[in-house]
C-alpha positions as CSV (number, residue, x, y, z in Angstrom):
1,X,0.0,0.0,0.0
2,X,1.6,3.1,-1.6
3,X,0.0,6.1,-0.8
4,X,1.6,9.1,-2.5
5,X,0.5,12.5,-1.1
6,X,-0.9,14.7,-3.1
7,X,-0.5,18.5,-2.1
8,X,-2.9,21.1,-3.8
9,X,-2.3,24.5,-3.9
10,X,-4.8,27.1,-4.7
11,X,-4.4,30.8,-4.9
12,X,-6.1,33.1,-3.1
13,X,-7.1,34.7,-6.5
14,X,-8.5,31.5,-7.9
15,X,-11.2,31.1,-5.1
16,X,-11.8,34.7,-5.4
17,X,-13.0,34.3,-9.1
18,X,-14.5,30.9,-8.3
19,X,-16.4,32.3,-6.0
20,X,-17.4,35.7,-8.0
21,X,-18.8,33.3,-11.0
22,X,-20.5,31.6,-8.4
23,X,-22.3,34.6,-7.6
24,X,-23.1,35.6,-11.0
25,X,-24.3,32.0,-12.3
26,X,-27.1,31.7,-9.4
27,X,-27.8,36.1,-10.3
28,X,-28.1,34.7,-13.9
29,X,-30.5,31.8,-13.0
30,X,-32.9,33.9,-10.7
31,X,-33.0,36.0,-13.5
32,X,-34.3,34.1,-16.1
33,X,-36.6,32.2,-13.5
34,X,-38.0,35.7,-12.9
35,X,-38.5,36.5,-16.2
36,X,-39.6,33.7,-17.7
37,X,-42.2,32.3,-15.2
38,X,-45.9,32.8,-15.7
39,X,-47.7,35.6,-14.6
40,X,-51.2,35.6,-13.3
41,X,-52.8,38.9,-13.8
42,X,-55.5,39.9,-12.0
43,X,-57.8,41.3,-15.0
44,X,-60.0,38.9,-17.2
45,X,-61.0,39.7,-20.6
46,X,-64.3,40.9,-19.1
47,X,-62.9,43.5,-16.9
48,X,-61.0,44.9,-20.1
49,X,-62.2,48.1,-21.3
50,X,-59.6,49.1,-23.7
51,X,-57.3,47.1,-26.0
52,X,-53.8,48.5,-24.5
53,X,-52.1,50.7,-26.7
54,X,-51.3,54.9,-28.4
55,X,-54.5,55.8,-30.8
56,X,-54.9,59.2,-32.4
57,X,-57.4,61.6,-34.1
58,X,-57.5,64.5,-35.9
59,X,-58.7,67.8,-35.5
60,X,-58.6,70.1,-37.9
61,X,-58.1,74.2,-37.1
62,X,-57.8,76.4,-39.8
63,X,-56.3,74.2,-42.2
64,X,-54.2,73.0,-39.8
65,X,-54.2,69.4,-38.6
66,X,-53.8,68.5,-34.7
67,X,-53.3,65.4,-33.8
68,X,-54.7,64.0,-30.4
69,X,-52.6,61.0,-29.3
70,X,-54.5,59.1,-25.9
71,X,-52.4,56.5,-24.2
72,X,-54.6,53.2,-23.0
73,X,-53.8,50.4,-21.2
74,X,-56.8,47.5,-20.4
75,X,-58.7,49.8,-17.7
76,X,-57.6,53.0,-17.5
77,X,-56.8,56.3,-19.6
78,X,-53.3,57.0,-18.7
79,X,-52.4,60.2,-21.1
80,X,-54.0,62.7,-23.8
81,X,-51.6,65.2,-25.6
82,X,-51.1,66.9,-28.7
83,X,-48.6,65.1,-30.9
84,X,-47.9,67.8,-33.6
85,X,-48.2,70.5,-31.7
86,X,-46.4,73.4,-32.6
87,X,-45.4,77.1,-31.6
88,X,-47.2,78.8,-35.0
89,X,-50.3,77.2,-33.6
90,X,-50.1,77.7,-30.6
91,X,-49.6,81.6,-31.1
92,X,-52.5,81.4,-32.9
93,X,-54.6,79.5,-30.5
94,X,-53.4,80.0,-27.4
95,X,-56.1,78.4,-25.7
96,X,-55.5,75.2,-27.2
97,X,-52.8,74.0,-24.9
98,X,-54.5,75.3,-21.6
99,X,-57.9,74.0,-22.8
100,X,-56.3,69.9,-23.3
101,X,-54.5,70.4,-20.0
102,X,-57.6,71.0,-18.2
103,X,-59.7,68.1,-20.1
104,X,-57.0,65.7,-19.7
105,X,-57.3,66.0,-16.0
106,X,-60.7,65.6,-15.8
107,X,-60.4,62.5,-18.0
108,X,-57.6,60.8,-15.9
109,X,-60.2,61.7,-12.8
110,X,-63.3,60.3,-13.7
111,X,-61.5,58.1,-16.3
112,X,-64.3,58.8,-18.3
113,X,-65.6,61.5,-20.8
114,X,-68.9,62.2,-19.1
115,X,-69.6,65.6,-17.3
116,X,-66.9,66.9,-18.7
117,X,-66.7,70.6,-17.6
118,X,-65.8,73.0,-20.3
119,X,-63.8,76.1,-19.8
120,X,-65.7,79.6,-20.3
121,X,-62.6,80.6,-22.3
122,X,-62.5,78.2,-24.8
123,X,-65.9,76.1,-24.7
124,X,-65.7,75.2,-28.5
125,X,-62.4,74.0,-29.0
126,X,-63.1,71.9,-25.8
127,X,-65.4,70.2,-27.8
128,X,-63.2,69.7,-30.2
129,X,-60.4,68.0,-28.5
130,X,-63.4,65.9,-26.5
131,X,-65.1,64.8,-29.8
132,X,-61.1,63.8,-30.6
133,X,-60.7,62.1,-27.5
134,X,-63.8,60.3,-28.1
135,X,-62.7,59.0,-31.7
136,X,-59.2,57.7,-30.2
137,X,-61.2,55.7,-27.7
138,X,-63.5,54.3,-30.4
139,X,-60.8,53.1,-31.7
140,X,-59.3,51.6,-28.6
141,X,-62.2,49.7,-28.7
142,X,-64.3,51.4,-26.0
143,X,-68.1,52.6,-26.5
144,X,-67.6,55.2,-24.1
């Protein structure tokens, strides 16, 4: 019986880099277990009220086209701007701006376009942008 020693040297640098990889494998596989396991989301298809997603419509001022971008996901209105919006027309409307502002706060409040109050100021051109509104909901698939 012959036993020959065997005498292994490590480094202290080795097991430090061992041990880093170490680290970022199991960082790596929680990861991906993460991001790749199912999700259970709370909202059917009967609770949805939009189909998520950016829809537009147009409004037209003086030969000038506006276009009103509103932001959906499944349940709720999340934003309404002007996507073309420039300072020419906004010199020569300068309610406009003022007049979405206060509309889009109402919308994201009651999260609906009913009793919409309408500005002394500008009461027509709030009917404008809320007839847009209404178009880029259509669309989002909403009979609201």
């Amino acid at each position: 019986m012959s036993s020959k020693t065997k005498i292994v040297v490590l480094h202290m640098k080795e097991i430090i880099y061992t041990v880093i990889f170490a680290v970022l494998a199991i960082i790596l596989i929680l990861l991906l277990i993460f991001m790749f396991r199912p999700e259970h989301r709370s909202t059917s298809k009967d609770n949805r009220i939009y189909t998520p997603g950016i829809y537009t419509s147009d409004i037209t001022l003086n030969n000038t086209a506006l276009e009103v971008e509103v932001t959906v996901d499944e349940s709720h209105i999340n934003s309404i701007r002007f996507t073309n919006l420039n300072e020419s027309i906004t010199t020569m409307y300068p309610f406009i701006e003022p007049a979405i502002e206060d509309i889009a706060e109402q919308v994201y409040k009651k999260q609906s376009l009913d009793n919409i109050q309408y500005s002394s100021d500008t009461p027509y051109t709030s009917q404008l942008i809320v007839q847009a509104i209404e178009t880029a909901l259509k669309k989002a698939g909403t009979t609201k």
